[in-house]
C-alpha positions in Angstrom: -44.6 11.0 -38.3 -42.9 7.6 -40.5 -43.2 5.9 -37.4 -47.2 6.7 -36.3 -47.8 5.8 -40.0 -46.0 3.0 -40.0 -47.7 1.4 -36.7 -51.0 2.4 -37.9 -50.2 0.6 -41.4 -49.3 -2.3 -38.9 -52.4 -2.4 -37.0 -54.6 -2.5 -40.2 -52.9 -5.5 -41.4 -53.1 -7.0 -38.4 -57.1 -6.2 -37.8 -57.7 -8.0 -41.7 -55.6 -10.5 -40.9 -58.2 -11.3 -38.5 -60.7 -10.6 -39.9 -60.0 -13.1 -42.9 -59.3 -15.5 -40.4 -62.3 -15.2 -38.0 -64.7 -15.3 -41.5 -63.0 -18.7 -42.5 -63.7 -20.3 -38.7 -67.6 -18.8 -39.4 -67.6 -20.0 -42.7 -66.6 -23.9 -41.2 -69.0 -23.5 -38.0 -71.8 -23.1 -40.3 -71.0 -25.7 -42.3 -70.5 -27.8 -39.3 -74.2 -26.6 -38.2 -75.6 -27.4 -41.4 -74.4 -30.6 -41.6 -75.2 -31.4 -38.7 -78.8 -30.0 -38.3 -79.0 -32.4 -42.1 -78.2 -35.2 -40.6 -80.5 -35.3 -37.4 -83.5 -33.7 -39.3 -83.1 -35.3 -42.5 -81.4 -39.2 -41.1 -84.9 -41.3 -42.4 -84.9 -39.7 -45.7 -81.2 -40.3 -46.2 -81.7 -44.3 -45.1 -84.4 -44.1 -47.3 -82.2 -42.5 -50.3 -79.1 -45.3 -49.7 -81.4 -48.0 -49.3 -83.4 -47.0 -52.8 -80.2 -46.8 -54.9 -78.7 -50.1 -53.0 -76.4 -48.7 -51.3 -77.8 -50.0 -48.3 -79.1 -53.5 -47.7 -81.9 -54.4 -46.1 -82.5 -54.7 -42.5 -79.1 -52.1 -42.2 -81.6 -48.8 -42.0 -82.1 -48.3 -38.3 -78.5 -48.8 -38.0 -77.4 -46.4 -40.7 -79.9 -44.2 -39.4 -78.8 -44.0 -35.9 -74.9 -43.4 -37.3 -76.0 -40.3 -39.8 -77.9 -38.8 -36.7 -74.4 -39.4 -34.0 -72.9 -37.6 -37.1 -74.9 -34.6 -37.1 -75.1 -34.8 -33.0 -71.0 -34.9 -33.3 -71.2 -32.1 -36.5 -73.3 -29.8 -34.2 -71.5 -29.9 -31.3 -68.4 -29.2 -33.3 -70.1 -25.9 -34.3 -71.2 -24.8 -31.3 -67.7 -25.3 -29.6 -66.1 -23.4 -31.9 -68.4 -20.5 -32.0 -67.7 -20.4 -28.3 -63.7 -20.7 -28.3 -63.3 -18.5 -31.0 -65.5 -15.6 -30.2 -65.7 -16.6 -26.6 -62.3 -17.7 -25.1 -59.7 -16.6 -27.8 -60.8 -13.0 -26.9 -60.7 -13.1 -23.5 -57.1 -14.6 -24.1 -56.0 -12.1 -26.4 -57.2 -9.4 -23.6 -55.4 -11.1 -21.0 -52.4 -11.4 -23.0 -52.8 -7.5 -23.9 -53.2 -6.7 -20.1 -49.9 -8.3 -19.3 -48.0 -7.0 -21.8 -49.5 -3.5 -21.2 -48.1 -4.1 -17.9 -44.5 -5.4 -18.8 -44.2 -2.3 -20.9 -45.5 0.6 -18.2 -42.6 -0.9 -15.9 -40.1 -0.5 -18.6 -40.7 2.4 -21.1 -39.3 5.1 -18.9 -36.0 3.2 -19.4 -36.8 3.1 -23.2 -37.6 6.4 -23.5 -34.8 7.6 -21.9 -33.0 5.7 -24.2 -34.4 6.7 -27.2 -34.2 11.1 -26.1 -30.7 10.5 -25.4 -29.7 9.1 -28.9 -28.4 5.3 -27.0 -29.2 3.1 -29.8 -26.9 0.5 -29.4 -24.1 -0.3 -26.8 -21.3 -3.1 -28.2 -19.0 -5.2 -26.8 -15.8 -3.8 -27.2 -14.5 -1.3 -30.8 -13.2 -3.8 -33.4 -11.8 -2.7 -37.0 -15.1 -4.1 -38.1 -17.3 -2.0 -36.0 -15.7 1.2 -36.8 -15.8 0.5 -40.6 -19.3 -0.2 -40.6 -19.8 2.8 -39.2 -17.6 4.7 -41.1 -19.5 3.3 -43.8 -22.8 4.2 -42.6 -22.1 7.4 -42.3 -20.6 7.7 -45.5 -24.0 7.0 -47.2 -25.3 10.0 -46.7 -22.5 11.6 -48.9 -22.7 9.3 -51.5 -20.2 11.1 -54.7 -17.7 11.1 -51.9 -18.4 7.7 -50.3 -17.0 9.1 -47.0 -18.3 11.2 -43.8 -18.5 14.5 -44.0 -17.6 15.0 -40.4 -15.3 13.3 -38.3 -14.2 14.0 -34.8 -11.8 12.0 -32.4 -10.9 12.2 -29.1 -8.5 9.5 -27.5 -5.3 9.7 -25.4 -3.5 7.9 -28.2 -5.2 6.2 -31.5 -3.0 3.2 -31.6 -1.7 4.1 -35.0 0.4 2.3 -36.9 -0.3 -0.6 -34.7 -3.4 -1.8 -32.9 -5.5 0.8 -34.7 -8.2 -0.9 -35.9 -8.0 0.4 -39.1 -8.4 4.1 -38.5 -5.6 4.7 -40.9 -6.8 3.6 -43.5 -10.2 5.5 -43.1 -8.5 8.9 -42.0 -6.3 8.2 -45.3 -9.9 8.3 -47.3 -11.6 10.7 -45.5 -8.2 12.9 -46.0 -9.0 12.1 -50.3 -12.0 13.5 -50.0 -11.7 16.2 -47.8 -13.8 15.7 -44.9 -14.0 18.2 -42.2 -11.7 16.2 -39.4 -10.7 17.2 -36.2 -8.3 14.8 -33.8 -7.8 15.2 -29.9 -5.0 13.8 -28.2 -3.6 14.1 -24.9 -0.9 16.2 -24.4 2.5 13.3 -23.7 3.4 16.3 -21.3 0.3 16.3 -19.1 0.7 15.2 -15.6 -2.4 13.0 -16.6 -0.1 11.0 -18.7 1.4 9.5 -15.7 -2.2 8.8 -14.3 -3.2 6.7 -17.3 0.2 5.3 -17.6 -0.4 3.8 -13.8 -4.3 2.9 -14.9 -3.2 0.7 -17.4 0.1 -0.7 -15.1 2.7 0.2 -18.0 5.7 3.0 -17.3 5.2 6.8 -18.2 7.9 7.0 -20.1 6.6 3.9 -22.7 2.9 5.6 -22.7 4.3 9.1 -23.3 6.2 7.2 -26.6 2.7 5.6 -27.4 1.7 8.9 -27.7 4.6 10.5 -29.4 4.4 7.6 -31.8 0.8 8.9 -32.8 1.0 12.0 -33.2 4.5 11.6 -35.8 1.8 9.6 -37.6 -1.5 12.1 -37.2 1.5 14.6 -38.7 1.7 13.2 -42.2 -2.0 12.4 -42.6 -3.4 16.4 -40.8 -0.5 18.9 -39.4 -2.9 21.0 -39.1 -6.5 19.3 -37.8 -5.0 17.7 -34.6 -4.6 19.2 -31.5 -3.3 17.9 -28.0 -4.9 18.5 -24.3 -4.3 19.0 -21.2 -7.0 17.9 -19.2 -8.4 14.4 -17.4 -9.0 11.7 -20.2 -12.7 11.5 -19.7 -14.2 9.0 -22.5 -13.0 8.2 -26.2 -15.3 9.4 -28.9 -15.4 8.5 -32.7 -17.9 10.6 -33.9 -19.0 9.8 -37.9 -21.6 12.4 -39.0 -24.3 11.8 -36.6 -22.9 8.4 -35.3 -20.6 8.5 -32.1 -19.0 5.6 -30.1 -18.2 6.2 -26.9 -16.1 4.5 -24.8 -14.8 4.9 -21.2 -10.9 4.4 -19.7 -10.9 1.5 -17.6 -8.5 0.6 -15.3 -6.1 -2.6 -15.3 -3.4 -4.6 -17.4 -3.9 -3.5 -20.8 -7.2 -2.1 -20.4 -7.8 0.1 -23.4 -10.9 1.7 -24.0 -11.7 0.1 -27.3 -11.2 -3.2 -24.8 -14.8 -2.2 -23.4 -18.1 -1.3 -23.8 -19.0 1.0 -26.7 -22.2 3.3 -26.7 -23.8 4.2 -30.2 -25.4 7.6 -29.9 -27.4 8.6 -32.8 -27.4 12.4 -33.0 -30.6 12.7 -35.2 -32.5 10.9 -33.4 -31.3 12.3 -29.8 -33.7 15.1 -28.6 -33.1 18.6 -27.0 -30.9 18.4 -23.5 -29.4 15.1 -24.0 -26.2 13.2 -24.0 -25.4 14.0 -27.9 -25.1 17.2 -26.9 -23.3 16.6 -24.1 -20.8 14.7 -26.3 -20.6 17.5 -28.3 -20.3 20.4 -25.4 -17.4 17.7 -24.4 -15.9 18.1 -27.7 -15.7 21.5 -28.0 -15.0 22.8 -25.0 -12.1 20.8 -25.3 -11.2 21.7 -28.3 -11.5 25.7 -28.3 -12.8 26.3 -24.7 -9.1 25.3 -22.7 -6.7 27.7 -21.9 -4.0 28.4 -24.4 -1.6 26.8 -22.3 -3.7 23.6 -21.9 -4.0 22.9 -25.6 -1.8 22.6 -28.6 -1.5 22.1 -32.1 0.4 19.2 -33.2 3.7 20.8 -34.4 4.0 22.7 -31.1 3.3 19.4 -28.9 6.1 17.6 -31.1 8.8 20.6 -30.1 8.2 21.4 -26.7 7.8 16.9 -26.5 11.5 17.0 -28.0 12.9 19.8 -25.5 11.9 18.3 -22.8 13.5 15.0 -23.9 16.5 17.0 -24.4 16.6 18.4 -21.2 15.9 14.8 -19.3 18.7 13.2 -21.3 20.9 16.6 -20.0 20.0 15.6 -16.7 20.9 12.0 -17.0 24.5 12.3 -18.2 25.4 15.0 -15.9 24.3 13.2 -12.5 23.8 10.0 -13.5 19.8 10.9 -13.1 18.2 8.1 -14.7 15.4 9.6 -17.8 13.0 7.0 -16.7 12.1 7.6 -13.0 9.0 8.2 -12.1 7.7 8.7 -8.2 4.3 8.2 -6.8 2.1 7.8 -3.3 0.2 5.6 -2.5 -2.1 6.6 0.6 -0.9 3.1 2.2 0.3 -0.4 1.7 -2.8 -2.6 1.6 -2.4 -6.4 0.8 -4.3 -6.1 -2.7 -1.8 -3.8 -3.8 0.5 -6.4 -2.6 -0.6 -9.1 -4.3 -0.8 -7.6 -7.4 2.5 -7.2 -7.8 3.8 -10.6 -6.1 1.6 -12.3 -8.9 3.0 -10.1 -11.6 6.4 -11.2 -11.1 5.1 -14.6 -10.8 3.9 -14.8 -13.8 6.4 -13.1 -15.6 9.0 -15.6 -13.9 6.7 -18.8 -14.7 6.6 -17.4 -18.6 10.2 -17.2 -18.8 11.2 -14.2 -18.6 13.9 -12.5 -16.4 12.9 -13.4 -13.1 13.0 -10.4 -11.3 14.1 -9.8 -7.6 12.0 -9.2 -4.7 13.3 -7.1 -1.7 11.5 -6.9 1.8 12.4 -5.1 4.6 10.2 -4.4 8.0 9.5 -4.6 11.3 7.3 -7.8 11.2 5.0 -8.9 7.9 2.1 -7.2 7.5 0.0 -9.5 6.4 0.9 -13.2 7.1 -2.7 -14.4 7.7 -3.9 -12.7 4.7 -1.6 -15.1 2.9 1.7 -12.9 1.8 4.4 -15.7 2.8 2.0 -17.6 0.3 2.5 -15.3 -2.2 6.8 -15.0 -1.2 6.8 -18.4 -1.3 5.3 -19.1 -5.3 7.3 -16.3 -6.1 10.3 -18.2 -5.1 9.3 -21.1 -6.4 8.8 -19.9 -9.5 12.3 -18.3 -9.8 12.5 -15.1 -8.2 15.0 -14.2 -6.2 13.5 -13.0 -2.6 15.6 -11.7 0.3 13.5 -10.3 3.3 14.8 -8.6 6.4 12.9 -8.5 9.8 13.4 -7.2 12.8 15.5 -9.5 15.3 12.6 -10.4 18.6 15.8 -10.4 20.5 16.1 -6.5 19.8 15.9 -3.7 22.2 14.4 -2.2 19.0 11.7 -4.2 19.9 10.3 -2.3 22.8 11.5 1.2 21.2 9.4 0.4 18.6 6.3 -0.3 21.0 6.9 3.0 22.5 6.8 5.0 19.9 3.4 2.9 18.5 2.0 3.6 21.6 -0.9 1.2 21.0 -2.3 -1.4 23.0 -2.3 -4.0 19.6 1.5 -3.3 20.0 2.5 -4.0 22.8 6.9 -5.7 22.9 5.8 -8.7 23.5 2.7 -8.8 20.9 5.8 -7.5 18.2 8.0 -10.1 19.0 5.2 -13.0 19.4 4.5 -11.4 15.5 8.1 -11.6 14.5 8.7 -15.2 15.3 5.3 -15.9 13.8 6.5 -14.7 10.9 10.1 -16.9 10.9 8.4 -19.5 11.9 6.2 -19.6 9.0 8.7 -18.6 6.6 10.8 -21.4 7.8 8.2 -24.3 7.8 7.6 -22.8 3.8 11.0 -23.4 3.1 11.3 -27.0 4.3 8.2 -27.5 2.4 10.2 -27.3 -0.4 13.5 -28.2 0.6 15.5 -27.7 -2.8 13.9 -25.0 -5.1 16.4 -25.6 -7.3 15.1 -29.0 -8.4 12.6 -27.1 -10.1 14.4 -23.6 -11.2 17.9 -22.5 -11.3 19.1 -21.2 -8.0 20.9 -17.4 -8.3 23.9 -17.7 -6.7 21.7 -19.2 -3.6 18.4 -20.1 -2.4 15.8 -18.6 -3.7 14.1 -17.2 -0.7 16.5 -15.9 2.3 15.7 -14.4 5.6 17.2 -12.7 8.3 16.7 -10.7 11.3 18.9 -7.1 11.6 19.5 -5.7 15.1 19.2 -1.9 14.6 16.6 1.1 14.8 13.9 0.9 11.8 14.4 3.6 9.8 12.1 2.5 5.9 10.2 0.1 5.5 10.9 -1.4 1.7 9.1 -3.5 -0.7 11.3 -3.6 -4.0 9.5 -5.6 -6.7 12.5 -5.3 -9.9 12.8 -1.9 -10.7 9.7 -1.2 -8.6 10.8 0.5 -4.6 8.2 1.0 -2.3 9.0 3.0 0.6 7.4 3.1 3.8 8.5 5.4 6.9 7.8 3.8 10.5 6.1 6.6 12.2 5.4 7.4 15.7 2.2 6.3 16.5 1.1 4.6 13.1 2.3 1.3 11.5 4.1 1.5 8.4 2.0 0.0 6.3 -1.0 2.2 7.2 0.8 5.4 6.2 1.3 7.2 3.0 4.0 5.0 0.4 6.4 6.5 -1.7 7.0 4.3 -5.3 10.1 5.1 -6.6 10.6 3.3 -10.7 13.9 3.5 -11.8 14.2 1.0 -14.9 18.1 1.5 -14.9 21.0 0.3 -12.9 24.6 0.8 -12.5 25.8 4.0 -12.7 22.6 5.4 -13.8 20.4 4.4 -11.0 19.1 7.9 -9.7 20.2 9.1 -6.5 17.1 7.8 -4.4 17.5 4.0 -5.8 20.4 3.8 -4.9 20.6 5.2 -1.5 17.6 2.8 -0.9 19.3 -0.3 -2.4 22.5 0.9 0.0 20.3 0.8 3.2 19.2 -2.5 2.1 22.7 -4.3 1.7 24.1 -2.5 4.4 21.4 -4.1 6.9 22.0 -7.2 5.1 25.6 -7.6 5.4 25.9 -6.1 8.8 27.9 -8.1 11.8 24.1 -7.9 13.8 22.2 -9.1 11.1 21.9 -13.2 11.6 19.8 -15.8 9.5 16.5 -16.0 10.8 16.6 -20.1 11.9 19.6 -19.0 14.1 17.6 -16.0 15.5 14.9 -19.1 16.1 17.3 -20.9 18.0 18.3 -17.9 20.3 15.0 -17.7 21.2 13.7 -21.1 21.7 16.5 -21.2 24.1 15.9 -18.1 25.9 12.5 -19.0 26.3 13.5 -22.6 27.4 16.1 -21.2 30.2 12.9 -18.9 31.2 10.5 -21.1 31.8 13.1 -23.5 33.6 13.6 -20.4 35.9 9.9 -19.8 36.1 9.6 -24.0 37.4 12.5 -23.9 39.8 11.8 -20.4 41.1 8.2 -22.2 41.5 9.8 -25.4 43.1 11.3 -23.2 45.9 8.5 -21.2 46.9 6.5 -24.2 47.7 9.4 -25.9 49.4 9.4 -29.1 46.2 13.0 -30.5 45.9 14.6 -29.4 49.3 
């Protein structure tokens, strides 16, 4: 109703607006006319008028009379083309100008109005401290003895608080002075989604479940009783203020949080039946009192069964030497993206000074050398990690076993070894590149980038970025790397590596430091000369049957 009333009051003003202003273009088109009808009707009487109070000389009247008339000629004119453009032209303007825009706006309003019945008001760049104060304040002006909301509703995996919080504890701590009505969601650090989001945002479980753990110690002083944890996939944050919610979706990546993106602004009043405030809403709630029992907590029950389980994991450690942070997951294969991602990570961390981590490989033949992943070896190396790989020796009767079972045409021995020596050869002519790594960073204990070829049946396939092992199984039929993965993190060592590590770390070494196992430029060598003293055989055997040389 405020808003037809207010467009109608708009349209007035704008109609006497111009109204005002086409009565002051009349006004000066008449005067224009008049004047200029004066002076072509009236030129001899004025000459005779100028000339009688000597104004004008003598002998000056027919040209003072032929100027006044030009004047009236050029007064008229000026009348008549003003008439025309402005009753004339500027309308048919203004119509056209009105059609197009009419047009614009038929194209578009659905969007608008979509819009508008779902509440979308505004959508923001990211959820700064600012932004949620200005909301906070917003809302709290429509309960102004108590300055604050009278409603507040959360739902996050973890609020950030003490740090990175943008403030919400200060504004929980008012809304907690004035009693406000506040309900908190956050996810339960014993949901198997924990691990999910943990991998999302490329951090550890173990330091996301803290993160969380952290939060809700804090959520305890400010309402024991008002926050609850679930169990259930993190779909969207919501800060809900009265009838103000920001919502924000998880994003994947380094660091991603949610307040990192996008926010949508959904004003609940002004949302209409069957629309995305009450979806928000539904969400809510059916979180919040429509889970299983088992599925959602209060706070102080998340906190104890949180600290048995920690007990129990720490159990486990010290009596097996079970480490408290391992964490397993598969991957439905080993593409190069996945790959890269981590060769660049360790790069990075390397270039920036930190511990430079060490980098394990061990496979048939490189995945993905024309896809640039000696590249990547090599700038990890450079940079200062420590990178060992292991390939199959060509020379191998591996080499055929393994074509057998692969029982594919792409594989055939001789494609595997031609693949194999590829790779050295490659990995060899990267290394003489740079000749002395160790001008640039400090060597450890040897060159920073080692290969050799092992003479045995594959049994894993192994990627091992730090703390990170990625396991691969060659199966019949299917290449490694095109098969499920197994991620083993184990961020201990010694003694408390878990079981898995370090029977994976012992298959490694063991190749490594076996009697068959040779540096790959020697391997080079072997086969240069095998395939020298072939095709020498090939030439004489040639010579003979064609009776050359006898």
């Amino acid at each position: 109703m405020n808003g037809r009333y207010e467009e109608s009051t708009g349209q007035r003003d704008q109609s006497l607006f111009r109204r005002f202003y086409r009565g002051k273009v009349t006004i000066g088109t008449g005067v224009l006319f008049l004047i200029g009808l004066g002076c072509i009707s009236g030129a001899d009487n004025l000459v005779a008028v100028l000339q009688q109070v000597a104004i004008l000389q003598k002998g000056m009247g027919e040209l003072a009379h032929d100027i006044i008339r030009d004047i009236g000629l050029a007064a008229l004119t000026s009348a008549f083309l003003s008439f025309a453009y402005e009753y004339i032209l500027r309308d048919s303007y203004v119509d056209d100008v009105k059609y197009k825009l009419n047009e614009i706006y038929r194209e578009h309003h659905k969007l608008f109005d979509q819009c508008h019945e779902a509440g979308l008001v505004a959508i923001h760049n990211s959820l700064t401290s600012e932004l949620l104060k200005r909301k906070f304040e917003e809302a709290a002006k429509t309960e102004k003895s108590a300055n604050v909301p009278k409603r507040i509703r959360i739902i996050q995996t973890y609020t950030g608080m003490p740090e990175n919080d943008m403030g919400l504890k200060r504004l929980l701590q008012k809304a907690k002075r004035n009693k406000s009505d506040v309900q908190i969601m956050v996810l339960d650090p014993l949901s198997a989604q924990v691990e999910y989001r943990a991998q999302a945002l490329h951090i550890g479980k173990k330091e996301f479940r803290d993160r969380i753990k952290q939060d809700l110690n804090n959520l305890k002083q400010l309402y024991p009783r008002q926050v609850k944890v679930y169990d259930a996939t993190p779909m969207f944050h919501i800060y809900r203020f009265d009838n103000t919610s920001l919502i924000g979706a998880y994003w994947r990546g380094d660091g991603k949080l949610s307040i990192h993106g996008p926010q949508f602004e959904i004003d609940h009043e002004k949302a209409k039946d069957e629309n995305l405030a009450q979806l928000i809403d539904k969400h809510f709630d059916s979180l919040w009192k429509g889970l299983p029992s088992d599925r959602v907590k209060n706070l102080s029950t998340a906190l104890a069964e949180l600290e048995k389980q920690e007990a129990r994991e720490r159990e486990e450690a010290d009596s097996d030497g079970m480490a408290a942070e391992v964490s397993l997951t598969i991957h439905s294969q080993l593409d190069y993206k996945f790959l890269e991602r981590r060769f660049r990570s360790l790069t990075e961390k390397a270039r920036n000074g930190q511990q430079a981590p060490k980098i394990k490989i061990l496979q048939t033949a490189l995945a993905y050398r024309d896809q640039g992943l000696i590249g990547l070896i090599g700038d990890a190396a450079k940079a200062g990690c420590q990178v060992r790989i292991l390939l199959l020796a060509p020379s191998s009767q591996q080499v055929v076993a393994r074509a057998e079972a692969l029982n594919d045409e792409r594989y055939t021995p001789q494609r595997i070894r031609d693949n194999i020596v590829n790779d050295l050869k490659v990995l060899r002519n990267y290394r003489m590149l740079l000749p002395d790594i160790s001008s640039e960073v400090e060597e450890h204990n040897g060159p920073n980038l080692e290969v050799k070829v092992y003479d045995a049946a594959p049994t894993i396939q192994l990627y091992q970025f730090g703390d990170s092992r990625i396991i691969g199984v060659p199966w019949r039929k299917c290449a490694s790397q095109n098969a499920p993965q197994l991620e083993i993190n184990d961020f201990n060592s010694g003694n408390r590596l878990s079981a898995l590590a370090k029977r994976i770390d012992a298959q490694f070494e063991d190749l490594w430091d076996s009697k068959r196992t040779i540096d790959a430029t020697e391997e080079l060598e072997r086969v240069n000369n095998e395939l020298e003293r072939v095709n020498k055989s090939r030439i004489g055997n040639f010579l003979l049957r064609n009776g050359i040389g006898r």
